[in-house]
N, C-alpha and C positions, 0 to 999 in steps of 0.2 A: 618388461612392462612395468614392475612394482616400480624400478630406478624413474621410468620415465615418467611414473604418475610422482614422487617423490620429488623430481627437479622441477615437474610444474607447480607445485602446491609453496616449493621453495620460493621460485622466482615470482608465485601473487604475495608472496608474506612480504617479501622483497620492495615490490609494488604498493603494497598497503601502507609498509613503516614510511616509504619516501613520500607518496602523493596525499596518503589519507589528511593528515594536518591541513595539508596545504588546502585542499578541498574545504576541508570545515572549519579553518578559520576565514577563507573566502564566504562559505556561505552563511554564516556567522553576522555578517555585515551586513544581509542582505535580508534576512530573517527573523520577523517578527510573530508574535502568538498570531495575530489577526491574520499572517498569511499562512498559518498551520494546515490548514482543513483544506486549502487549494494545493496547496503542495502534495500532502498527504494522497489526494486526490487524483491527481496527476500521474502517481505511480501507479494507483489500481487501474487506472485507464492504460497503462501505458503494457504493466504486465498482464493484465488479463485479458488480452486477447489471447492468452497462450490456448493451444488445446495440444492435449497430450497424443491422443491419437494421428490426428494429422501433421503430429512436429510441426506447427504452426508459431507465429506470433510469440507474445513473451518480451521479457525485460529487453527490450533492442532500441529504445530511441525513436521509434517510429511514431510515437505519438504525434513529434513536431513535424509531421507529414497529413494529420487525422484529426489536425484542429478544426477543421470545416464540420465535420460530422455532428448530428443534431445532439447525441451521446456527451461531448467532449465542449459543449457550448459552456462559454466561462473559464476554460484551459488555459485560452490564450496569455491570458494577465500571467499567470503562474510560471509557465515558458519565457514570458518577459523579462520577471524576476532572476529567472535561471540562467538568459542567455546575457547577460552582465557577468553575472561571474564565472564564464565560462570562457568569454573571451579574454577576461583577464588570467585565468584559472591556463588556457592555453600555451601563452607567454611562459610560460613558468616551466608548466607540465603537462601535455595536451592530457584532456580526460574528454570519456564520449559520453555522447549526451546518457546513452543508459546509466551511468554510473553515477551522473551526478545526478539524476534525477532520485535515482534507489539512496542515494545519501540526503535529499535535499529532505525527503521524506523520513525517515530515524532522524535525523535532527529536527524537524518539524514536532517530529513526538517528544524527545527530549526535549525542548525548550519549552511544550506545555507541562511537561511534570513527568511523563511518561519515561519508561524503561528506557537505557543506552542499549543503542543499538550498532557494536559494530560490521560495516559491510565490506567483504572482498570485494577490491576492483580488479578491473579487466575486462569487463565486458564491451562485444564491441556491438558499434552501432550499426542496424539495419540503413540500405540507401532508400527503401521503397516502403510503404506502405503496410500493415499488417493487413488480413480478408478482415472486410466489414461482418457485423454482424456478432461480432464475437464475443462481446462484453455479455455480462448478465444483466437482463431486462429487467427494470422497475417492476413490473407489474407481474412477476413472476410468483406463481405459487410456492409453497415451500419444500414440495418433492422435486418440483421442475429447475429450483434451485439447488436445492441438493444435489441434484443431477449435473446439472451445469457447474457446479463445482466438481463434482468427480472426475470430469472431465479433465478438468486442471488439473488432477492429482492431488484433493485435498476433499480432506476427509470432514463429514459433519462438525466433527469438533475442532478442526482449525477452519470453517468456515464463522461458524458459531465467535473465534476469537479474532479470526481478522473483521469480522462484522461487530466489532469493538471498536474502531475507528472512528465510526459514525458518532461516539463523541464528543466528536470536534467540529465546530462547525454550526449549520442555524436550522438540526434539523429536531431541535427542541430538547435533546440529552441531554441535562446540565448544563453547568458552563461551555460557552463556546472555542473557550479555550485554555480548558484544561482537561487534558487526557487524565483518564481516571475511570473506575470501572460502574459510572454512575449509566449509560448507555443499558448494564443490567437489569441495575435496579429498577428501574423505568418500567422495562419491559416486563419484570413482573408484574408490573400497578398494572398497566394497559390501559393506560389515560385517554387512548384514542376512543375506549368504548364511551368514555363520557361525550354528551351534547355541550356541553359547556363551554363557550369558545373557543380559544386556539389549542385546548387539550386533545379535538379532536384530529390536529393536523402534524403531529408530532410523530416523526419518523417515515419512514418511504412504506410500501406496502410489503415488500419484503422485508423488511426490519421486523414488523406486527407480525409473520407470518411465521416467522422461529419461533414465538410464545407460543404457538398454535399445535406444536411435533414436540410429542415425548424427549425424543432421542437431542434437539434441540435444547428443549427445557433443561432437561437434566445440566449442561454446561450453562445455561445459563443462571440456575441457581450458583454454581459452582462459583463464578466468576463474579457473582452480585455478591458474594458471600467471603471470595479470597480475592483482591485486589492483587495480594502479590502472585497467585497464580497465574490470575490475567496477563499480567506483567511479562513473566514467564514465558508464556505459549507464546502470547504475543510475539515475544521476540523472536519466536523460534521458528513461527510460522509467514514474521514479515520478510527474516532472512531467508525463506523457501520460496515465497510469492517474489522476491528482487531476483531469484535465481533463476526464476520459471523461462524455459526457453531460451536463456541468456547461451550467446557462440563469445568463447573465451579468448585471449590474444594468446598465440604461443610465447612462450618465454625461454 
């Protein structure tokens, strides 16, 4: 059993040294700051249908099956993007859409400033659809999100740092594009409590709703306060969400 988990892990290292370049200097071409926060996007939509319990859903590709869904409206642009380099990407070295999606996204964040990120390939692609319903809902309280994350298999505090993402992008974090752990600081101020303009429309309801939970707080002082912490987790919990669900090629 150890030999045969040993010549799999050989033959993704394998995989990685030959295809990964080729991947990222294809997407490379294609990838701009301004298309960060859709890409980046793309992926949470695409892995978080996973649920742990019902072996469900997860890094499969299946998004570009779930672009109709009212959830995933604006996707399409971003799959656009993707499927250029993927038919070229083909030619070369067939890659599935899960992998390049999980890569399009770590390079998305590295080209705003954000941590490198590298991802095992191999994943392969779902033919059908993930169950609807699966994502986590906007308008979710902050227990009912926590919970919806547990589901996943991820804990308060790697929720807390993949909800660091949300610094990218126009939902009033700092720069829109520049990953950076300014998405914290924010949320300490709580600018949405102000009447004052567009300070009250800044962030989704579940963003606001983490300042609201000790256990929440606590990481997020943590991460308003160590950028390279953030950095850190981040990375450690973007390559666990690219993993989530993923069915592996044998080698």
């Amino acid at each position: 059993m150890l030999l045969l988990k040993l010549k799999f892990f050989i033959g993704i290292l394998r995989l990685v040294n030959s295809a990964y370049p080729i991947i990222q200097e294809g997407m490379r071409k294609v990838l701009s700051k301004g298309k960060a926060a859709g890409l980046l996007r793309l992926v949470f939509h695409d892995a978080g249908t996973f649920d742990m319990n019902e072996k469900s859903g997860g890094m499969n590709g299946s998004i570009v099956y779930e672009l109709d869904r009212p959830e995933n409206t604006g996707l399409r642009k971003s799959v656009k993007i993707l499927e250029k380099v993927k038919s070229e990407l083909d030619v070369i070295q067939p890659v599935s859409w899960a992998d390049i999606i999980a890569v399009a996204g770590a390079e998305a964040v590295s080209i705003c400033g954000g941590p490198a990120v590298l991802i095992q390939l191999g994943r392969l692609d779902s033919m059908v659809s993930d169950p609807d319903g699966k994502l986590p809902e906007e308008s979710l309280d902050v227990s009912s999100l926590k919970q919806c994350f547990l589901k996943k298999g991820f804990s308060t505090q790697e929720l807390v740092a993949l909800s660091g993402a949300h610094t990218l992008g126009s939902k009033g974090f700092g720069s829109p594009t520049t990953f950076d752990n300014s998405y914290y600081k924010i949320l300490l101020e709580k600018p949405w409590t102000s009447s004052a303009g567009a300070s009250s429309m800044i962030g989704l309801p579940t963003d606001r709703s983490l300042s609201e939970d000790d256990e929440c707080l606590r990481w997020i002082r943590i991460y308003a306060d160590d950028q390279n912490k953030f950095f850190e987790d981040f990375r450690n919990v973007y390559i666990k969400l690219v993993n989530s669900g993923a069915v592996w090629q044998k080698v």
